[in-house]
C-alpha positions in Angstrom: 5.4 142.8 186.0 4.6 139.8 183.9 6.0 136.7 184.9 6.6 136.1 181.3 8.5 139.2 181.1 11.2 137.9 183.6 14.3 134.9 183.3 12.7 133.0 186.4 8.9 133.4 184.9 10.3 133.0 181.1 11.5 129.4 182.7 8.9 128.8 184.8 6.4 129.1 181.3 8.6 126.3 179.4 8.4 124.0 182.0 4.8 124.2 181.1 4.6 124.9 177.5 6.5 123.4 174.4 8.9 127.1 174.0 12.4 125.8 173.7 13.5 125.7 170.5 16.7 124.1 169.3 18.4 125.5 166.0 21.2 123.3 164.4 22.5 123.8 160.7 22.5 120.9 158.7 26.3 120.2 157.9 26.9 123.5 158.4 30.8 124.0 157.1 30.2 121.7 154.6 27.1 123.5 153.3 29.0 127.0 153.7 31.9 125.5 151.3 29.5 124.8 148.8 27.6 128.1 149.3 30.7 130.1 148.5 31.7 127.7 145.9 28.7 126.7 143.7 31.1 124.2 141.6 31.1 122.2 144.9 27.4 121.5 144.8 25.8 117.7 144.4 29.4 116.3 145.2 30.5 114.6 148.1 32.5 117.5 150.1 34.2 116.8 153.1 35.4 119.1 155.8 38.4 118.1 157.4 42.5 117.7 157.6 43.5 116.2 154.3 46.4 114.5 155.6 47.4 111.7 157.4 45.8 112.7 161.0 43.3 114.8 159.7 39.5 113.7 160.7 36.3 115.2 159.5 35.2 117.6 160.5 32.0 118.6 158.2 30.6 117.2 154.8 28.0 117.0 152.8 24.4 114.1 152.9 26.6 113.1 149.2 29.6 111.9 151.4 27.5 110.7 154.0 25.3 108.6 152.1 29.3 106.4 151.5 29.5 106.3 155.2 31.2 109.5 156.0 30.7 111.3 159.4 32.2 113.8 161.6 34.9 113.1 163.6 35.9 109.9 161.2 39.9 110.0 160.4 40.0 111.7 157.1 42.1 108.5 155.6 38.9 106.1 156.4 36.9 108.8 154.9 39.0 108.6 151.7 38.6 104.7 152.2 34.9 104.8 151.9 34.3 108.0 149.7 37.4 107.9 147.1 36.2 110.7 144.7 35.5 112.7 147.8 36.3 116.5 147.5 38.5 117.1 150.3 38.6 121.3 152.4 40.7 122.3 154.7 38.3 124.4 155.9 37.9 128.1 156.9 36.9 128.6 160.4 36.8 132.9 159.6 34.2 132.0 157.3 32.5 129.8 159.5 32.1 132.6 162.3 31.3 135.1 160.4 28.4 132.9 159.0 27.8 132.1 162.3 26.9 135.8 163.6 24.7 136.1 160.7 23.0 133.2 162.2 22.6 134.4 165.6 21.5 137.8 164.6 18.4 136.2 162.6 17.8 134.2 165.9 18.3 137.3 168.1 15.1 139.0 166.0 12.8 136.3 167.5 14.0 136.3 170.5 17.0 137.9 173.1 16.7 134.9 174.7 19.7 132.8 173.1 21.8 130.7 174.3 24.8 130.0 171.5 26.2 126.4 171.5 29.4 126.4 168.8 29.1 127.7 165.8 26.0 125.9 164.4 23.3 125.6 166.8 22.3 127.6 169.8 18.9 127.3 172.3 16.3 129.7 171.9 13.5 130.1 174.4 10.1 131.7 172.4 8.2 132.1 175.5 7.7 135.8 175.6 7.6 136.0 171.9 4.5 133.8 171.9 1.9 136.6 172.1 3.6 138.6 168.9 5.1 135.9 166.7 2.5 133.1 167.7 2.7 129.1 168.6 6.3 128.3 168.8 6.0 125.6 165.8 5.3 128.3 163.9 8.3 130.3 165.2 10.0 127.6 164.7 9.3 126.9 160.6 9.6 131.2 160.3 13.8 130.6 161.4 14.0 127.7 159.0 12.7 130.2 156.4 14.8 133.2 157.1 17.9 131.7 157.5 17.4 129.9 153.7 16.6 132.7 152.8 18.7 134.9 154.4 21.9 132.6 154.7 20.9 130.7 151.7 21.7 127.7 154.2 19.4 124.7 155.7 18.5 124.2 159.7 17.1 121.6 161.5 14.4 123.3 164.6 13.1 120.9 167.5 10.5 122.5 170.1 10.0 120.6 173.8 9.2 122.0 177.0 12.8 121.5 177.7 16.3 121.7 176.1 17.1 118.4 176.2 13.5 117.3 174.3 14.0 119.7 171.3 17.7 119.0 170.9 16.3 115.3 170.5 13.6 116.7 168.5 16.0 118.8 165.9 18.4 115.8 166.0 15.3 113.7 164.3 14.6 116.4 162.5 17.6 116.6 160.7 17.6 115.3 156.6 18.8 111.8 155.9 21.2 110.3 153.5 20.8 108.7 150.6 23.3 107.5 147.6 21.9 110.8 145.2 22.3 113.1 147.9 20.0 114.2 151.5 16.5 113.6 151.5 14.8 116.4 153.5 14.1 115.7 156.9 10.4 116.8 158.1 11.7 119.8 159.3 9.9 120.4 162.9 8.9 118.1 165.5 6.1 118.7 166.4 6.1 119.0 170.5 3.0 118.4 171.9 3.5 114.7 171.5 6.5 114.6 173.3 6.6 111.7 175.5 5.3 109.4 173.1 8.6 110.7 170.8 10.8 110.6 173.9 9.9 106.9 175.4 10.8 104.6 172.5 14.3 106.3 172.7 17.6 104.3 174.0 18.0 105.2 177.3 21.7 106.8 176.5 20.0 109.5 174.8 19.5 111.1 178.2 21.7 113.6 179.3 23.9 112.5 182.2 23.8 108.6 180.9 27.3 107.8 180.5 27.9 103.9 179.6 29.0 103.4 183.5 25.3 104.6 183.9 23.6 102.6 181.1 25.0 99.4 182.3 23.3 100.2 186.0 20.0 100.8 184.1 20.6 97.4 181.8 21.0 95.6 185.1 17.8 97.1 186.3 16.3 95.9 183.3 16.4 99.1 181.6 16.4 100.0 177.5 14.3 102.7 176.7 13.8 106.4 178.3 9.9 104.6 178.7 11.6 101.9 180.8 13.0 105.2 183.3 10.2 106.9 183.4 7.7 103.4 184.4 10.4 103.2 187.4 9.4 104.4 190.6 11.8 107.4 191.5 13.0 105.6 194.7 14.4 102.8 192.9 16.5 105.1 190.2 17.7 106.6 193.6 18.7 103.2 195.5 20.5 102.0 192.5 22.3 105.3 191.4 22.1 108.2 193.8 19.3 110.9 195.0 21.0 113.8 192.5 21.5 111.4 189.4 18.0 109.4 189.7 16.0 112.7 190.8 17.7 113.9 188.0 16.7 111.3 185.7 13.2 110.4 186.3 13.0 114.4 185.2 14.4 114.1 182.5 12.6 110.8 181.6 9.0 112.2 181.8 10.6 115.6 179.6 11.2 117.7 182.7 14.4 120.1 182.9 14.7 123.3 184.9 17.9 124.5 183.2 16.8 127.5 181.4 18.4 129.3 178.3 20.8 131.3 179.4 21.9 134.3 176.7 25.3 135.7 176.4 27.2 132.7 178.4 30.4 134.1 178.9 33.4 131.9 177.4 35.7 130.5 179.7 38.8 130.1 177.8 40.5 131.1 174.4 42.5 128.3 173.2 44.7 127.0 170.1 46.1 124.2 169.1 47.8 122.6 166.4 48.5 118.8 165.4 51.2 118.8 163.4 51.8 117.2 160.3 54.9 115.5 161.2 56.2 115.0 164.8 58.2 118.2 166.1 61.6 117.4 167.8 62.9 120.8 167.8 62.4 123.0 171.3 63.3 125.9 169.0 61.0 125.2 166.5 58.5 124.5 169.2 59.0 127.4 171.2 58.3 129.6 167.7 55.1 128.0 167.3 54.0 128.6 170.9 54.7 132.5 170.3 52.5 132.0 167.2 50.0 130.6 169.3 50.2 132.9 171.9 49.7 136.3 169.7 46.5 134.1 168.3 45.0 133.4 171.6 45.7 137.5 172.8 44.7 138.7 169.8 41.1 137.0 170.9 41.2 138.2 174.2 41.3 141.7 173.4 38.8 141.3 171.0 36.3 140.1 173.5 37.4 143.1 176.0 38.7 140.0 178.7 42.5 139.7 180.4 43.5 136.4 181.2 45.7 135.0 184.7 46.2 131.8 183.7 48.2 130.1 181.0 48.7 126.6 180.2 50.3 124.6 177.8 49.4 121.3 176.2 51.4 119.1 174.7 50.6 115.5 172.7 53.6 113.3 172.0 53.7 110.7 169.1 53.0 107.5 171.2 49.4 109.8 171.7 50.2 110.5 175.6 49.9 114.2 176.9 51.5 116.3 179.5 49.9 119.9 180.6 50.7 122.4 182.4 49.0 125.8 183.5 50.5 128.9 185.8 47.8 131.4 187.6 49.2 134.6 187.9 48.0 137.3 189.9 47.2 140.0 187.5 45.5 139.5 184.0 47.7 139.6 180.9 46.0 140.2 177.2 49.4 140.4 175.3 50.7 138.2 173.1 54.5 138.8 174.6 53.6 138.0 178.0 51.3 134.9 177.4 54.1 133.8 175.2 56.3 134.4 178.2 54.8 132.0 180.2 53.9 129.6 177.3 57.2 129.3 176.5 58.4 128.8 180.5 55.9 126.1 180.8 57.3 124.1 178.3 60.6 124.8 178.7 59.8 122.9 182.1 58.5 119.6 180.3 60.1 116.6 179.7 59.7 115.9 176.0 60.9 111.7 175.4 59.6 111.9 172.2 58.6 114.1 168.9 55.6 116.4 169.4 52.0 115.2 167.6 50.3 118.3 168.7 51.0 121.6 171.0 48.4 124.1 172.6 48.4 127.2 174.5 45.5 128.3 176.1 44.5 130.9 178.3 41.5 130.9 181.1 40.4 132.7 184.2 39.7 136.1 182.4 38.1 139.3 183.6 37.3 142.0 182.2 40.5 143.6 180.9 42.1 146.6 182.9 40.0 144.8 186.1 41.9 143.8 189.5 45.0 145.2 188.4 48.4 144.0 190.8 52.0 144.7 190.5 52.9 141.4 192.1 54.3 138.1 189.6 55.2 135.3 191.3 56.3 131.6 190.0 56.9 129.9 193.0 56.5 126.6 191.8 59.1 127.0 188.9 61.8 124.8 189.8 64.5 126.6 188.0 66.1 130.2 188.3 65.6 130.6 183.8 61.6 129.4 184.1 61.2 131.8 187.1 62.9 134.7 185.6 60.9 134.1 182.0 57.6 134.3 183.7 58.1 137.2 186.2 59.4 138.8 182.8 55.6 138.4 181.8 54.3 140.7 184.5 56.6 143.6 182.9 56.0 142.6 178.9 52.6 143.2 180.1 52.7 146.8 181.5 55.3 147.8 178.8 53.2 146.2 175.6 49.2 146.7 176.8 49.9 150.7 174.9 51.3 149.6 172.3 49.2 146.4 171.6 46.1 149.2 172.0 47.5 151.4 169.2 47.8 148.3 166.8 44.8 147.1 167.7 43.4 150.7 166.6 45.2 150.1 163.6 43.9 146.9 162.5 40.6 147.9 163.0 40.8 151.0 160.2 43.0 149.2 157.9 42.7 145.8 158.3 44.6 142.7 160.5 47.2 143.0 157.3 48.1 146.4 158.1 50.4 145.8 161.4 51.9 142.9 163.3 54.9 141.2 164.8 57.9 139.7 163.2 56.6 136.2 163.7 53.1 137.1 161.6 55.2 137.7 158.4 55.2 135.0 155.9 55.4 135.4 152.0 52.0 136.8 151.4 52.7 139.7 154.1 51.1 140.0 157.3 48.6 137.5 158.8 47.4 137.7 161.9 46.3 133.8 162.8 43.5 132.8 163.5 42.2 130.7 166.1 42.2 127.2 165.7 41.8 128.2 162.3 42.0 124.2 161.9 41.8 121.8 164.5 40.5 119.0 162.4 43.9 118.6 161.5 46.7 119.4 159.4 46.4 119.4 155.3 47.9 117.0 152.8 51.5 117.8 152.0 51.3 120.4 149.5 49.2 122.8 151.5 45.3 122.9 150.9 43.8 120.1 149.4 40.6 120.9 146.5 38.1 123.1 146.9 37.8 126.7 147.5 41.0 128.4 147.9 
């Protein structure tokens, strides 16, 4: 077989050859706000909590070109950009925009690696002798997802993943006071190092600012300064795996590979709250809310979960968690709330609560490894242990059940069945996964913008 035909040969050819392609939407919620709203368009949009502890999350090159970035808290955004049009976002939207992404991607190659929502690694190797040079693969995906997604993407192409993230990260449009000036679309690869050496040395991956202060002390700026360093002496001052690792990287060497399909690790969500919660009732209602979110995701994706934990942020900002490992997988929203709610019954809570999570990890393929055994050994009380071997039983008693409404939803729609705690005065909703975690909205519900 062809070596190009393989993963290992597939890698060993972009080690080689400028075929990994990195594909990152430009603003991407932001752009999909104004997509589905065309009254939005040539204003300054920002994605993000409205209120008080909201931060950005997304917005537009017109908000930018005030200041505005990502991760900014929304009442500095509102500082710098007062006219801004504030979303609370839709993060159904965004995913379902999302898979139309990937499935453009997936018709140039199945060798995708997803990273979020808006970018993901492709690796055009095997796709070189049908679609052509990668730089031209790379200008066909910019094409086809404006004109197919009516949406803009920055593409970078290096021999590695780390050179064309860098390269679609200078690719991407710039900011100016009447709006984004287009960026120049694809870096071109084959003068990589000459792109890669002027940069600051933090730009390489593993370079943390412990690690950039070793380098400044060794007279070290730029990824050029790395890579006209003998290896030995990277080694000496910072260890055989991290300077190995980083003369690599310096002369645009790295052997991680794109890796398709990568199998999530958790299902999470969380919540900061617009004001402070004091209430454990109030607090264990919102962790059952969380819990049917975070099972209604797991069954979706076919996985069963054994462990459980529970995340809690208190007002002065300082956080407590907590997790339990069971020994059989639960996908139910009645048993994860089980132990949600055991877990922080068991916390000390001085103060209000800024934020709670519940999140659930270890999963398995659902039905897989099945025991009859639940044990909370390290519960210190007799209502904690009692509350979480009751999970073990909601479990077996609800996976029917939870199958039939599942069934349901998906020929009538996630309005058509649910639990008591879904019901609110438009009917049945089924919540979403951090359906916002930039943050909570102004008081008053959703700020302007597409409703």
């Amino acid at each position: 077989m062809d070596d190009a035909a393989t993963g290992e040969g597939s890698t060993a050819v972009a080690r080689h050859a400028p075929s990994i392609l990195h594909v990152d939407m430009d603003s991407f919620f932001a752009s999909v706000e104004v997509l589905d709203d065309p009254r939005l368009a040539g204003k300054p949009v920002i994605v993000g909590g409205s209120g008080a502890r909201g931060v950005v999350a997304s917005c537009t090159y017109e908000a930018r070109a005030f200041g505005v970035h990502s991760a900014m808290p929304s009442v500095r955004a509102r500082q710098l950009c007062p006219h801004a049009v504030f979303v609370d976002g839709h993060a159904s939207r965004y995913a379902e925009v999302s898979a139309q992404l990937h499935a453009v991607l997936l018709s140039f190659t199945p060798l995708v690696e997803p990273i979020g929502l808006d970018e993901a690694f492709l690796d055009v190797s095997g796709s070189v002798r049908l679609l052509g040079a990668p730089v031209g693969i790379a200008r066909a995906i910019r094409t086809r997802v404006a004109a197919e997604l009516s949406l803009d993407c920055s593409v970078g192409v290096g021999r590695s993943k780390m050179i064309a993230k860098l390269a679609s990260r200078a690719a991407k449009p710039t900011a100016g006071p009447r709006g984004k000036r287009p960026g120049p679309g694809v870096v071109e690869a084959a003068d990589e190092l000459r792109f890669l050496h002027p940069m600051p040395v933090e730009r390489l991956w593993g370079v943390g600012p412990a690690t950039a202060k070793r380098l400044r002390d060794l007279g070290v700026r730029t990824v050029g300064d790395v890579a006209a360093l003998p290896e030995q002496v990277l080694v000496r001052a910072l260890g055989k795996s991290l300077g190995t690792h980083l003369a690599a990287l310096s002369h645009g060497q790295d052997l991680d590979p794109v890796v398709p399909a990568r199998p999530a690790k958790s299902v999470g969500h969380e919540e900061t709250f617009a004001e402070d919660v004091f209430d454990r009732g109030a607090l264990a209602r919102h962790a059952l809310r969380m819990a049917e979110s975070v099972a209604v995701h797991l069954r979706a994706g076919g996985v069963a979960a054994r462990t459980v934990a529970v995340k809690v942020k208190l007002s002065d900002f300082s956080q407590l968690t907590r997790a339990h490992t069971m020994e059989i997988g639960i996908d139910t929203g009645t048993a994860i709330a089980a132990i949600a709610t055991a877990l922080l019954d068991g916390m000390e809570l001085p103060l209000g609560v800024r934020l709670l999570g519940v999140s659930a990890s270890g999963l398995h393929a659902a039905g897989s490894g099945r025991q009859l055994r639940f044990e909370l050994d390290a519960a210190p009380s007799t209502a904690r242990e009692g509350r979480a071997f009751d999970a073990a039983r909601r479990q077996e008693h609800w996976e029917e059940v939870m199958s039939a409404v599942d069934a349901i939803r998906r020929r009538f729609g996630t309005s058509a069945v649910g639990t008591a705690s879904m019901v609110g005065p438009g009917g049945i909703v089924v919540p979403g996964r951090r359906e916002a975690p930039w943050g909570p909205p102004a008081e008053g519900g959703e700020s302007s913008g597409r409703t």
